[in-house]
N, C-alpha and C positions, 0 to 999 in steps of 0.2 A: 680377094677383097677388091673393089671397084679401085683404079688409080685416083678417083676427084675424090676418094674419103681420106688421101694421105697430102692435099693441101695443106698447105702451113698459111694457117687462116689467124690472123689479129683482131681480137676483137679489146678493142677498144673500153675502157670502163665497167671492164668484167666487174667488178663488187657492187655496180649499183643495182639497180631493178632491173633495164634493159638487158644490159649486160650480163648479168646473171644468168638470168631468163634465156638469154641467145647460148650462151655457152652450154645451159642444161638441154637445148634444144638440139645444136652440133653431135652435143655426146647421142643423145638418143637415136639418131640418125646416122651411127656410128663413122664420125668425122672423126680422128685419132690426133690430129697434128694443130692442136687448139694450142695460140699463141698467147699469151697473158704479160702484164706488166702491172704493179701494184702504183700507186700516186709517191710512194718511199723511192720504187725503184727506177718510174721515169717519169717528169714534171714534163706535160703535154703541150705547156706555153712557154717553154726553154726551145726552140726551134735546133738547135745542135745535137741535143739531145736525142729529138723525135729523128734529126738527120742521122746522127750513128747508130740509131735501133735499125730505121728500116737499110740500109749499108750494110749490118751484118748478119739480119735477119733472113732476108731470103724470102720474105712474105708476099704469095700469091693473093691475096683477099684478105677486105680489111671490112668488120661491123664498126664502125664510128657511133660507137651508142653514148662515149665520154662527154658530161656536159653539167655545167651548173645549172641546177634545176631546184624552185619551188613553189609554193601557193600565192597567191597576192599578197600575204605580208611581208615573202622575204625580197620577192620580187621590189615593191614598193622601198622596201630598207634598204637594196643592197642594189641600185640599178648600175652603177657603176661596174662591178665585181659581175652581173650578169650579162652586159655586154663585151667587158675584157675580155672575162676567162674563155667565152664562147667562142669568139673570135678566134683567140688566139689558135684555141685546140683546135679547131676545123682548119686554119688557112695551115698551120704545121701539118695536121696530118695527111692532109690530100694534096698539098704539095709535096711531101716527102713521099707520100704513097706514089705520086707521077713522077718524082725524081728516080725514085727506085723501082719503077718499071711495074709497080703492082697491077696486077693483071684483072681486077673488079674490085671495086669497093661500095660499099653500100653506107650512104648517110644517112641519121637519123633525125629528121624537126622534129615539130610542135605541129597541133592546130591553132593553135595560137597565131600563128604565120598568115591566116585570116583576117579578113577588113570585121572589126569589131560589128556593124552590125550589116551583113554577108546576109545574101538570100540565101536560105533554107530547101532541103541540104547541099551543104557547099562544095560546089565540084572544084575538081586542083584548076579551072583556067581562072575563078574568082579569086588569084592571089595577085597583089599589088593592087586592085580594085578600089580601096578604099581605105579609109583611116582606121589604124589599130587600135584596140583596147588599152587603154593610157596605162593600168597596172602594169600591165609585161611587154610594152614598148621596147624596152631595149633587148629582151630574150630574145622576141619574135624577128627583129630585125637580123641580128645574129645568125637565125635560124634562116632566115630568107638570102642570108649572105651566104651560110651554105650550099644552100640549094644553088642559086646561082656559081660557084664556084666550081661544083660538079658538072652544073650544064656547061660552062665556059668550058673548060679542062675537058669534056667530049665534044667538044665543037672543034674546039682549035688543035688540041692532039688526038684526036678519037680514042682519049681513054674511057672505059668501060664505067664508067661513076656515075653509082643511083640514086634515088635519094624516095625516104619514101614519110610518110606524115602521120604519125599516128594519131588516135583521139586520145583522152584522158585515159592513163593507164594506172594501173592496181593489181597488187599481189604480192606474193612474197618479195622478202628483200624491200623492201617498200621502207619509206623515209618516215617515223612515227614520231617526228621533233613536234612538240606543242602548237608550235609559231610558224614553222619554215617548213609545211610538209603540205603536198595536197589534199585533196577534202577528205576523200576517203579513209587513208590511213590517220587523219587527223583528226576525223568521227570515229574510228575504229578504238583510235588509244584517249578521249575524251570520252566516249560510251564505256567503256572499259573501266577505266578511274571512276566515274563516276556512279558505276554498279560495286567495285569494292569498295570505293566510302560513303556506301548508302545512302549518296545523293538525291536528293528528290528530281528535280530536273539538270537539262545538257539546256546551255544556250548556245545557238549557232550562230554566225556571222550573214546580215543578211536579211532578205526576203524569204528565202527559201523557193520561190520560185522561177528563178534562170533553171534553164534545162540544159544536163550535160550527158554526153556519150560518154560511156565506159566500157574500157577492154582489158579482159586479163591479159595480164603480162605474158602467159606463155601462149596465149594465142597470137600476141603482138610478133612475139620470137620466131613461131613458128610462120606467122607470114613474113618477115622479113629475110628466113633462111629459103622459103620459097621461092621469094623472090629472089634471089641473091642465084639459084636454080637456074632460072630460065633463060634461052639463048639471047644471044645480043637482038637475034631478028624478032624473038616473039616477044621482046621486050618493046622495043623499038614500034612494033603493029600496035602496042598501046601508049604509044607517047608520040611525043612530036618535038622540034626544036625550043616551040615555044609552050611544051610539059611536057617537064621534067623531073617530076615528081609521083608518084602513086598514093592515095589517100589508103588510111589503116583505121579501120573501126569495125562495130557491128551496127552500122546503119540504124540503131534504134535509140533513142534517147527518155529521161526521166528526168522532172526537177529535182532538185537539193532535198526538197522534202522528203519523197517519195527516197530517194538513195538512204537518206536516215534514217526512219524506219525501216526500213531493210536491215541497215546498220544497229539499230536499237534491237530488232527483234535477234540477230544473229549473235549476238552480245550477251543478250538477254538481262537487259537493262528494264527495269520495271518502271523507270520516273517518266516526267512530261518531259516535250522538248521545245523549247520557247524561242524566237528568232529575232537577233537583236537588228533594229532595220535601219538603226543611223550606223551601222558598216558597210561597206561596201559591197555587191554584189557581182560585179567582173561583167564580162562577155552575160546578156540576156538569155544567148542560148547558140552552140554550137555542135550539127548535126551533120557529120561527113557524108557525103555522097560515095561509098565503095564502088559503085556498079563496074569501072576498069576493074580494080581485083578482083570482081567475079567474074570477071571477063577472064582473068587469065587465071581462074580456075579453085581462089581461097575465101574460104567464108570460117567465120568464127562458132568456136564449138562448146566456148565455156558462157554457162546462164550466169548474171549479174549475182542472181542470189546463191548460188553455188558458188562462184567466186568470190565473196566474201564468206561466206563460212571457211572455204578455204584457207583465206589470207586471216581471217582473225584465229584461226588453228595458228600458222604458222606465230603468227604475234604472241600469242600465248608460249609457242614453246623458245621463241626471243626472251619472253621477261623472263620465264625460268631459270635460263641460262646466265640472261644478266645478274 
């Protein structure tokens, strides 16, 4: 067996979507020394705490995929709790990962970390460029503090810390709260309810018209373990001092509409779907620019509508269980 499959590798927020997703990824590429900690077993904005794991953990590489995350409502509700928690869990865990000597780490943003309205498609140097999307202000910022503290911490110690950006993601393990979930699992389990109680129509939040990119989650996985691969140098030939970061999507985007029917028909929901338009709509439209990751070598391999038949399988066999 290869010695780099017996790293003792941290990943960070295993039980959310990220998370999950990078851990099923590890195993498949048979990585053996997958580190875990549940939110019972260690509070990631207790900084003492995150300082006695990595002390007696021993952990060469860290997924930082942990993060409070959700749609514009909860965003909107809860700006306070999305800038704290955010904060707190990035500056603990990449300080304690360079306290402890960890030897690569790889951070996880948002596109969101975008000037709200960003030329089209947005390459990682259009960050700080311009004013953000006032819904997820305080995530985005967060997320842009990360980035920055990664780039800091390889500047000044030449620790190995990357940071990479993914577009809107979906798929298993996905958050299907009414209110606090993003669009898709949030059409997924609203088209759902409302084909078992013989609802005539779904009303969605909106125009319907912003355009979003969407990635399944295990292609997100599988490019951030890639990434996470490649040497400091052939890293390094696609970034610079000032990016720092790697954009994660499939380059192709669809309005709200078009993603719902997709969602309606995978569901197999028979009603109308009507757009209620004094709610807000978000970001008009955000389109990453990949062309660096296919530079160094990753392109995404799950179709949108394939990955929702997926993810509303796996949803189905959640409510079972619930």
């Amino acid at each position: 067996m290869k010695t780099h499959l017996n790293k003792r590798i941290y990943v960070a927020g295993h039980r959310g979507l990220v998370g999950s997703a990078i851990v099923r990824t590890l195993r498949k590429r048979d990585y053996t020394n997958i580190v875990t900690r549940t939110h019972a077993e260690m509070e990631l904005t207790d900084q003492a705490q995150v300082r006695a794991f990595f002390e007696s953990e021993q952990i060469d590489e860290v997924y930082l995929a942990a993060a409070r995350v959700g749609g514009i409502h909860a965003n909107n509700t809860y700006p306070a709790e999305f800038i704290y928690d955010n904060l707190m869990v990035q500056a603990n865990v990449i300080h304690e990962a360079w306290r402890a000597g960890v030897k690569r780490l790889l951070f996880l943003g948002s596109s969101c970390i975008y000037p709200r309205m960003s030329q089209q498609p947005i390459k990682e140097e259009y960050l700080m460029s311009g004013s953000l999307e006032p819904t997820n202000e305080p995530y985005a910022i967060a997320k842009i503090a990360g980035i920055k503290m990664c780039e800091s911490y390889h500047r000044q110690y030449g620790s190995d810390f990357r940071s990479v950006m993914p577009t809107n993601l979906y798929g298993p393990g996905d958050n299907y709260h009414p209110e606090n979930s993003h669009v898709i699992p949030a059409l997924i389990r609203r088209f759902h309810e409302a084909k078992m109680n013989g609802a005539e129509k779904v009303t969605i939040w909106g125009t319907g018209e912003p355009r979003r990119e969407f990635l399944y989650v295990d292609d997100m996985a599988d490019a951030c373990v890639h990434v996470m691969e490649l040497d400091r140098e052939t890293y390094d030939l696609n970034t610079s001092p000032m990016l720092s970061h790697i954009n994660v999507g499939t380059g192709e985007d669809v309005t709200i509409r078009e993603v719902a029917e997709v969602i309606r028909r995978a569901v197999g929901f028979k009603g109308s779907i009507e757009f209620d338009t004094s709610k807000p709509d978000g970001t008009p439209r955000k389109l990453l620019d990949t062309g660096k990751l296919a530079q160094l070598g990753w392109r995404p391999g799950m179709r949108l509508s394939d990955g929702i038949v997926e993810t509303y399988r796996h949803f189905q066999q959640e409510t079972v269980r619930a």
